[in-house]
C-alpha positions as CSV (number, residue, x, y, z in Angstrom):
1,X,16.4,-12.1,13.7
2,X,13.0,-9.9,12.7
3,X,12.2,-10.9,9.2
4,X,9.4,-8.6,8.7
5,X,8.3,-5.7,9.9
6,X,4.8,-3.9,9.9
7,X,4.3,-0.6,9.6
8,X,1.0,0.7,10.3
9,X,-0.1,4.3,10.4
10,X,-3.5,4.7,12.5
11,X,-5.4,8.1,12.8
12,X,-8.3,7.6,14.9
13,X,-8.7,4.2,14.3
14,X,-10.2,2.5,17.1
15,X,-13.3,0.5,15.6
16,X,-10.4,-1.3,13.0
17,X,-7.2,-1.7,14.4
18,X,-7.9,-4.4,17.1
19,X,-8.8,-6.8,14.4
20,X,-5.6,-5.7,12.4
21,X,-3.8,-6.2,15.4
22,X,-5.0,-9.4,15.7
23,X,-4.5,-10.1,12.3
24,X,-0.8,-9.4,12.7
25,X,-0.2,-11.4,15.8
26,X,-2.1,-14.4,14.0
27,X,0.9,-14.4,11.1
28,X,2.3,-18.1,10.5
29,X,6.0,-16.1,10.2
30,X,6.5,-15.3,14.0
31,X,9.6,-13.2,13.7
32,X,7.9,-9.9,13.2
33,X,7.8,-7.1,14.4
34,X,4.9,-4.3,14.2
35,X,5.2,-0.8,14.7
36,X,2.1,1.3,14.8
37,X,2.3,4.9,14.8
38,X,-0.5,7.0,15.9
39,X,-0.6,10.4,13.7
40,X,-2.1,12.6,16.8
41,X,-5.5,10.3,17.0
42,X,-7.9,11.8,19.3
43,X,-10.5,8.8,20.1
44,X,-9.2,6.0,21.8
45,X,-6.8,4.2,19.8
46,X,-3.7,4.5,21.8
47,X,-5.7,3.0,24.7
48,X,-6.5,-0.2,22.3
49,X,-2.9,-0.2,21.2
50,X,-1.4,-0.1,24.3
51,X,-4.0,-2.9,26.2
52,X,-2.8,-5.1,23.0
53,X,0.9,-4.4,23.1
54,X,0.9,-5.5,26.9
55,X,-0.1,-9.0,25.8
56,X,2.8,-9.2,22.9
57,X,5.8,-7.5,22.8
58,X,6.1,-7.8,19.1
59,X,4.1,-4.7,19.1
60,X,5.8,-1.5,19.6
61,X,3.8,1.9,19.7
62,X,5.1,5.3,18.5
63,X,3.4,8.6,18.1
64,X,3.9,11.2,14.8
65,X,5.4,14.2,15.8
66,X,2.6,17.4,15.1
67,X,4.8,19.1,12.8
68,X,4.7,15.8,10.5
69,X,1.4,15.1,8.5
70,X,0.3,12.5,5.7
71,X,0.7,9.1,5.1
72,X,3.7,9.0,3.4
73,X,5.1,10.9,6.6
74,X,4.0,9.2,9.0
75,X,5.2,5.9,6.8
76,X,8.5,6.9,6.8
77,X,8.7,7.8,10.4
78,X,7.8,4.2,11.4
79,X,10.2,2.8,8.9
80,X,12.9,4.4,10.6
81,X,12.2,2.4,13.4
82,X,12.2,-1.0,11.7
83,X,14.8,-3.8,12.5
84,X,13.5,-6.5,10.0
85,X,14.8,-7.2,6.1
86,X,11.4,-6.7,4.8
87,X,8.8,-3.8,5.1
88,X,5.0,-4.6,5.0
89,X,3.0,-1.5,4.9
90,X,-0.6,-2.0,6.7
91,X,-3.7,-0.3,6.7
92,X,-5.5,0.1,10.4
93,X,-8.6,-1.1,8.5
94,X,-7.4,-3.9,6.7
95,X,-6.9,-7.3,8.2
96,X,-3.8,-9.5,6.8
97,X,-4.0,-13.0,5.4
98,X,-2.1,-14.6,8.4
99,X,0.4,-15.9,5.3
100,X,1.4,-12.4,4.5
101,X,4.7,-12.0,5.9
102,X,5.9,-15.4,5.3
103,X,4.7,-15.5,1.4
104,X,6.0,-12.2,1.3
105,X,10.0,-12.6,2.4
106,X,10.1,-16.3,0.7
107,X,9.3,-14.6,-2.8
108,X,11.2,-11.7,-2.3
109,X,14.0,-13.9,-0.8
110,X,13.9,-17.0,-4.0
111,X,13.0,-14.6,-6.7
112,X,16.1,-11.9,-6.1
113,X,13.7,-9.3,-5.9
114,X,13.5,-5.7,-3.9
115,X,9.1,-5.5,-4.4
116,X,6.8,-8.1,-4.4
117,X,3.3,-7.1,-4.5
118,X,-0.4,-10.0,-4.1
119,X,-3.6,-9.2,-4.4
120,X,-6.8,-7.9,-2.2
121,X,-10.0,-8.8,-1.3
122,X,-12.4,-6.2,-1.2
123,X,-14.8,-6.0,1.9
124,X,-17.9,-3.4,1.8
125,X,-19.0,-3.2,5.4
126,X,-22.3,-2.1,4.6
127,X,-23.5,-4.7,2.8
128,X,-21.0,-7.9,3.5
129,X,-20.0,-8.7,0.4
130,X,-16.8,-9.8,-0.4
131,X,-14.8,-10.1,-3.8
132,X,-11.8,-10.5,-5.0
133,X,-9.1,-7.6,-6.8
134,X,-7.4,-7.7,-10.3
135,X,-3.8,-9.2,-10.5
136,X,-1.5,-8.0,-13.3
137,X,1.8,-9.9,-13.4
138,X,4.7,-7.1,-14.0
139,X,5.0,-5.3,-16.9
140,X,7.4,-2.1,-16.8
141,X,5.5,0.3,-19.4
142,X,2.3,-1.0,-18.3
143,X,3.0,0.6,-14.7
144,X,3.6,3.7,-16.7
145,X,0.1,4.3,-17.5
146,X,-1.9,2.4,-14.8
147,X,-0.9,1.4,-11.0
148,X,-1.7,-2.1,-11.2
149,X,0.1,-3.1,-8.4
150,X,-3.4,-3.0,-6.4
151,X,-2.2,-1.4,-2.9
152,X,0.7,-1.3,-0.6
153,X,-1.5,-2.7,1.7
154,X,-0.8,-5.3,-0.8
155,X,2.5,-5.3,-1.2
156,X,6.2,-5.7,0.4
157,X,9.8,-4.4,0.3
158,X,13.6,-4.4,1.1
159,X,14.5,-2.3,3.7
160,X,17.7,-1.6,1.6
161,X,14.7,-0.8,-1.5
162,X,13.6,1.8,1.2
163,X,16.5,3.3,2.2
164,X,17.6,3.6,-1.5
165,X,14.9,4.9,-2.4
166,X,14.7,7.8,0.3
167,X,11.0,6.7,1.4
168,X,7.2,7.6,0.6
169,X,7.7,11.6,-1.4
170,X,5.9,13.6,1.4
171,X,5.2,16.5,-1.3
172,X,2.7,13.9,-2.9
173,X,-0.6,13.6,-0.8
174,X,-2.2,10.9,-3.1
175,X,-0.4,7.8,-5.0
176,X,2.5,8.2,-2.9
177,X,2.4,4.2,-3.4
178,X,2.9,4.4,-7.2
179,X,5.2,7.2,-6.9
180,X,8.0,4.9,-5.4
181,X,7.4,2.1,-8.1
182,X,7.8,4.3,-11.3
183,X,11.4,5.9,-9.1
184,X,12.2,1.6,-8.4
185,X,11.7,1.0,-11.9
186,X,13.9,3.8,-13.0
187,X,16.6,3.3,-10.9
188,X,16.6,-0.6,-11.5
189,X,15.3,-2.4,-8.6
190,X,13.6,-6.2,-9.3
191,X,9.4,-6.4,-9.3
192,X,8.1,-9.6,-8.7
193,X,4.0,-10.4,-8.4
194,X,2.0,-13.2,-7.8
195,X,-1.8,-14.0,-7.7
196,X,-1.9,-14.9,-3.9
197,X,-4.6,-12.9,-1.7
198,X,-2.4,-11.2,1.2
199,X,-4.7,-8.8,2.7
200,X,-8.4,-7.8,3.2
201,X,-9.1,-3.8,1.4
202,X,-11.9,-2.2,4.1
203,X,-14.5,-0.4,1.9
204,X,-16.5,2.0,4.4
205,X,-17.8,5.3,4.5
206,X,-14.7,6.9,6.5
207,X,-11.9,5.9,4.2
208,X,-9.5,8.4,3.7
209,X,-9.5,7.2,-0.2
210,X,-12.6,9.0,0.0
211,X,-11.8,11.9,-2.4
212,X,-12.9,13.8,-5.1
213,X,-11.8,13.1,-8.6
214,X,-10.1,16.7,-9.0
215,X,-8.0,16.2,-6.7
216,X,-7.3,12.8,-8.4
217,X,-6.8,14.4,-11.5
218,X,-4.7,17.0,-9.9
219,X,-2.0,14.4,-8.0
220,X,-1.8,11.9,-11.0
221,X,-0.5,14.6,-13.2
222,X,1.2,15.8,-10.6
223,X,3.1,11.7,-10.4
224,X,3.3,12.0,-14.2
225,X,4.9,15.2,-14.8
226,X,7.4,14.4,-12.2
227,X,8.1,10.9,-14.4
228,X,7.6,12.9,-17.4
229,X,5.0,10.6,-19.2
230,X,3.2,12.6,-20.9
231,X,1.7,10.5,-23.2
232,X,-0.9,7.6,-22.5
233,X,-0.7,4.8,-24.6
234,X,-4.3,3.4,-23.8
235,X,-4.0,0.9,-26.6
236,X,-1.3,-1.0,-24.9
237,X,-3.1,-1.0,-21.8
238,X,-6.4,-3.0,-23.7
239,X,-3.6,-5.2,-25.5
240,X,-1.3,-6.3,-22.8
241,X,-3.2,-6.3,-19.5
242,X,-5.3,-8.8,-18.3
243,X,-9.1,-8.6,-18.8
244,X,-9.8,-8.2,-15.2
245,X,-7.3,-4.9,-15.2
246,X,-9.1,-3.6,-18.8
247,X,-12.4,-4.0,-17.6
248,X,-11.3,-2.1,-14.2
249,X,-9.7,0.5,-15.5
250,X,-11.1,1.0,-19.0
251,X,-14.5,-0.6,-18.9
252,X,-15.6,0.8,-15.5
253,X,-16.4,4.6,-16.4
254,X,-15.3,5.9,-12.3
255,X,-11.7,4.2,-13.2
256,X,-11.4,5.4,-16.6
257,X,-11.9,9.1,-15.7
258,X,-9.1,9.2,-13.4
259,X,-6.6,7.3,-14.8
260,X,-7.3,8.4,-19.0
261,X,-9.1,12.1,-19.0
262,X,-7.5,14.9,-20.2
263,X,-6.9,16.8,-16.7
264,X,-4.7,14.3,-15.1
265,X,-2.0,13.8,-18.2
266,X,0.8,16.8,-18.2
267,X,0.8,18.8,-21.0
């Protein structure tokens, strides 16, 4: 039986996703599976792919049709092809805890739960350094005004959740992550979180979370219209989140213009 499956988009990815991979194969939960899908890369990452998926089967290669772009496409494509219970969305860039996928379908499994969500550790390539993310333990109006839950890269899932669900919104080209946690919490499903490290977050100069803050602005409001909150209650967020989640999104000025200013709450 697959417990867990992987799913991990890759456009031109080669100088990561060996060390993903590897990452991956490493995981003390053997029965996994991990299904990579190349969105139309045009350096040599299906090479890489292919020489690794030769030497473990667990690894099974796909490629995004061209008429489907976006993460949150090309994420729901590769679920489709998933056997396991629980989905683990990866980043080509970001290396896994080799504890991910066990942690992840024992909590989800003892708890009752249809999300669990860890934490990160950041990595800065150019300089080394290392440190580690916030953790904010769930609190439903909380996720209302801030996406705590730090990254799917971070976090895990039923397939049944999915499928429920209908997958990643493809209309939304930014937080398509905290999208389908404000539609789980409306519709019910069980959130459970828990301070444990489960994956490394890749900061480099070719991120694709290199954006401006418009178009920040313009997809938050976008999240929050479709959710109708158009009110944020910033004085709930000081008194009920943890210091380390105030003083990253309040008391660091980058944070607090994207998630508080004006042009990313509906009118």
């Amino acid at each position: 039986m697959i417990k867990a499956s992987f799913v991990l988009p890759v456009k031109n990815g080669s100088k990561f996703i060996a060390n993903t991979l590897k990452s991956l194969l490493k995981q003390t939960e053997k029965n996994i599976e991990i299904i990579v899908v190349n969105d139309n890369s045009t350096d040599n990452t299906d090479d890489i792919v292919k020489r690794i998926a030769r030497e473990d089967s667990r690894i099974k290669l796909f490629h995004n049709p061209v008429n489907l772009t976006g993460e949150a496409a090309t994420r729901n494509f590769g679920t489709k092809h998933t056997k396991g219970k629980i989905i683990l969305p990866t980043d080509a860039d970001d290396p896994n805890n080799f504890t991910r996928a066990e942690i992840s379908y024992n909590e989800l499994r003892k708890n009752k739960a249809d999300i669990f969500y860890g934490t990160l550790e950041h990595y800065y390539t150019e300089t080394g350094k290392r440190e580690k993310r916030f953790f904010q333990p769930y609190d439903a109006e909380l996720l209302k005004y801030i996406n705590y839950i730090n990254h799917a890269g971070a976090s895990a899932y039923l397939k049944s959740a999915f499928i429920k669900l209908g997958g990643y919104d493809t209309k939304i080209n930014i937080g398509t992550d905290y999208d389908m946690w404000l539609r789980a919490q409306k519709i019910g499903l069980k959130f459970i979180g828990r301070d444990i490290i489960l994956a490394q977050y890749t900061i480099h100069r070719n991120q694709m979370t290199a954006t401006t803050i418009k178009n920040r602005h313009y997809w938050l409001r976008t999240i929050r219209k479709k959710h109708t909150i158009y009110n944020i209650d910033i004085k709930y967020v000081k008194k009920n989140a943890r210091k380390e989640v105030v003083d990253f999104f309040i008391n660091n000025p980058y944070y607090y213009k994207i998630w508080f200013n004006k042009n990313s709450i509906p009118d």
